[in-house]
C-alpha positions as CSV (number, residue, x, y, z in Angstrom):
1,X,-18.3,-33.9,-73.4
2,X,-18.1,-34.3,-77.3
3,X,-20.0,-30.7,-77.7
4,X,-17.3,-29.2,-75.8
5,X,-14.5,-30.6,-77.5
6,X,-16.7,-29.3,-80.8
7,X,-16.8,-25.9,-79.7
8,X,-12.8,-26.1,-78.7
9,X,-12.1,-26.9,-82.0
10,X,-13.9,-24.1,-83.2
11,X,-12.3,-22.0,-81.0
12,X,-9.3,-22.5,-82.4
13,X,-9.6,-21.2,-85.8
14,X,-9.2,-17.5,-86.5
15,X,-13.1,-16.6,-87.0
16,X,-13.3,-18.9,-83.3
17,X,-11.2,-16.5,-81.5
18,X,-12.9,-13.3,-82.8
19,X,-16.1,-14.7,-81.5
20,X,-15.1,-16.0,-78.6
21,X,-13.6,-12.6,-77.4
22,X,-16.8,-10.8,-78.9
23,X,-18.4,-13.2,-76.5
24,X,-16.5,-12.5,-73.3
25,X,-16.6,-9.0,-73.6
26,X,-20.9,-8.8,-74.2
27,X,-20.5,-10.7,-70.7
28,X,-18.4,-8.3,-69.1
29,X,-20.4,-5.1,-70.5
30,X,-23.5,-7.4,-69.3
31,X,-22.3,-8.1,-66.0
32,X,-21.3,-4.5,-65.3
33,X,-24.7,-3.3,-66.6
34,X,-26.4,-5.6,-64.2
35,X,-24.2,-4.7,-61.0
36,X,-24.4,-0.7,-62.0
37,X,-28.0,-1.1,-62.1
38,X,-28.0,-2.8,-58.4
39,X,-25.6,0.2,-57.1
40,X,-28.1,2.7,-58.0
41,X,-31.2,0.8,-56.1
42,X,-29.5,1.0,-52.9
């Protein structure tokens, strides 16, 4: 529980946010990736 409060903390500060988006969108392009790939197989 304390390492997520940590990392909410960091979140909060300017350089946090940047991250945390850059984070979120690697997901989503990673995610997508992934799922395009499984279209084509079928």
């Amino acid at each position: 529980m304390g390492a997520i409060l940590d990392l909410v903390e960091k979140m909060r500060s300017p350089m946090g946010i940047v991250v945390t988006i850059a984070i979120i969108a690697g997901a989503i392009f990673f995610a997508r990736w992934v799922f395009a790939d499984d279209q084509e197989k079928k």
